[in-house]
C-alpha beads as a LAMMPS data file, in Angstrom:
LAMMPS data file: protein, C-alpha beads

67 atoms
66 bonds

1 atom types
1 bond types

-500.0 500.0 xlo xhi
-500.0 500.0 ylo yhi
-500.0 500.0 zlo zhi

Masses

1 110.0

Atoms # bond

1 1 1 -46.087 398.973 -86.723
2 1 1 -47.654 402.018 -85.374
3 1 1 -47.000 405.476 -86.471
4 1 1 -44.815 406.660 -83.243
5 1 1 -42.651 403.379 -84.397
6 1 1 -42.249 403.856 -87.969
7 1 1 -41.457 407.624 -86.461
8 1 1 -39.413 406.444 -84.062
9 1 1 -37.379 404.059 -86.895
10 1 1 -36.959 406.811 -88.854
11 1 1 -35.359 409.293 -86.585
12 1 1 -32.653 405.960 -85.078
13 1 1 -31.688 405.585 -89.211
14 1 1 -31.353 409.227 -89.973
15 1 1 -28.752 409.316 -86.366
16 1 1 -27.389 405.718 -87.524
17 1 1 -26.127 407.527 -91.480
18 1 1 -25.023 411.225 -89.683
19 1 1 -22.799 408.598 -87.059
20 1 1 -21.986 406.578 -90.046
21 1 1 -20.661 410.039 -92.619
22 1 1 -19.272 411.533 -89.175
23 1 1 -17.331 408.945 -86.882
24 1 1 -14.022 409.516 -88.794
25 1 1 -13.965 413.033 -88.195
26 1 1 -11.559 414.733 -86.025
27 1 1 -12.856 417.373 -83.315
28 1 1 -12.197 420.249 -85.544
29 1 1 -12.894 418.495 -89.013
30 1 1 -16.670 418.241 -86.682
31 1 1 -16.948 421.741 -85.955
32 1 1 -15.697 422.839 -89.385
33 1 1 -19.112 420.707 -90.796
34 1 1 -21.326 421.480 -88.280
35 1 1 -20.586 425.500 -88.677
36 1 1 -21.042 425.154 -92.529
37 1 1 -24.550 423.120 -91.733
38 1 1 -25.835 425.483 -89.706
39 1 1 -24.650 428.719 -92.337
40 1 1 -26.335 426.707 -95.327
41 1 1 -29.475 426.412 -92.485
42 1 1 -29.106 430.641 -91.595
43 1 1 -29.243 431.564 -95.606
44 1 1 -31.927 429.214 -96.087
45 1 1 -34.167 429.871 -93.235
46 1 1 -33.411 433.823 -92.157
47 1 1 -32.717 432.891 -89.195
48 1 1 -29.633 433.947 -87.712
49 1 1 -27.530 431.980 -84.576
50 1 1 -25.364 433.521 -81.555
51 1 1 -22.009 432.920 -82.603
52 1 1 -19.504 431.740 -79.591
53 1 1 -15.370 432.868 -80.132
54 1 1 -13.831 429.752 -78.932
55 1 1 -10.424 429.124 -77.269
56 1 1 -8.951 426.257 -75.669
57 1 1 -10.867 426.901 -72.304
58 1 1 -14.096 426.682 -72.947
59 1 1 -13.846 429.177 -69.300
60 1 1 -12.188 431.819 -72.058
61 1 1 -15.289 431.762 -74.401
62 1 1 -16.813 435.198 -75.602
63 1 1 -19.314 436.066 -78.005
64 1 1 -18.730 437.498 -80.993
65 1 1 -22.661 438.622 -82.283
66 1 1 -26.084 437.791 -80.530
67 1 1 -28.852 437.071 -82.823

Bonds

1 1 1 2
2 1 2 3
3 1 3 4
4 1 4 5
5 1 5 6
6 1 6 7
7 1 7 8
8 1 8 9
9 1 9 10
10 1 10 11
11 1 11 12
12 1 12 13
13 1 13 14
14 1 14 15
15 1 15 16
16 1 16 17
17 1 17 18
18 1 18 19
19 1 19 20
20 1 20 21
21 1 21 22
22 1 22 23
23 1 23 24
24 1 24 25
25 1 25 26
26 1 26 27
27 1 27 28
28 1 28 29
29 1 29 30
30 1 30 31
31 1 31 32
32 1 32 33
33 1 33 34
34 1 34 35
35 1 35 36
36 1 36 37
37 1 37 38
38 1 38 39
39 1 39 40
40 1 40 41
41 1 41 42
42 1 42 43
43 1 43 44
44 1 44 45
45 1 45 46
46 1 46 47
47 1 47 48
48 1 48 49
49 1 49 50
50 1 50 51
51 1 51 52
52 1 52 53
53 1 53 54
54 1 54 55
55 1 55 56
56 1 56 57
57 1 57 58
58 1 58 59
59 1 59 60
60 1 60 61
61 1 61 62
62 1 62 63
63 1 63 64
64 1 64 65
65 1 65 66
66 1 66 67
């Protein structure tokens, strides 16, 4: 197995356990995780995301802060 594969394997298992933690999630339940990922990632890191206001219409978004 070359290195690309083994890569390659590594990345499908990783996306195979996040579908696996994640399927049973509903929409907002999703976005609820995925917001406190990326805050945990901000503190960590320094680096600081564009934050979208969301509605129901994704037409009616605004934002909130730019980075």
């Amino acid at each position: 197995m070359t290195n690309e594969s083994k890569a390659l394997k590594e990345i499908h298992d990783i996306r195979l356990r996040i579908y696996e933690e994640t399927r049973d999630l509903t929409p907002k339940q999703r976005a609820e995780l995925t917001s406190s990922i990326v805050r945990e990632f901000e503190q960590k890191s320094g680096v600081t995301f564009r934050r979208l206001e969301t509605t129901q219409r994704s037409s009616q978004r605004k934002e909130v802060c730019e980075v």
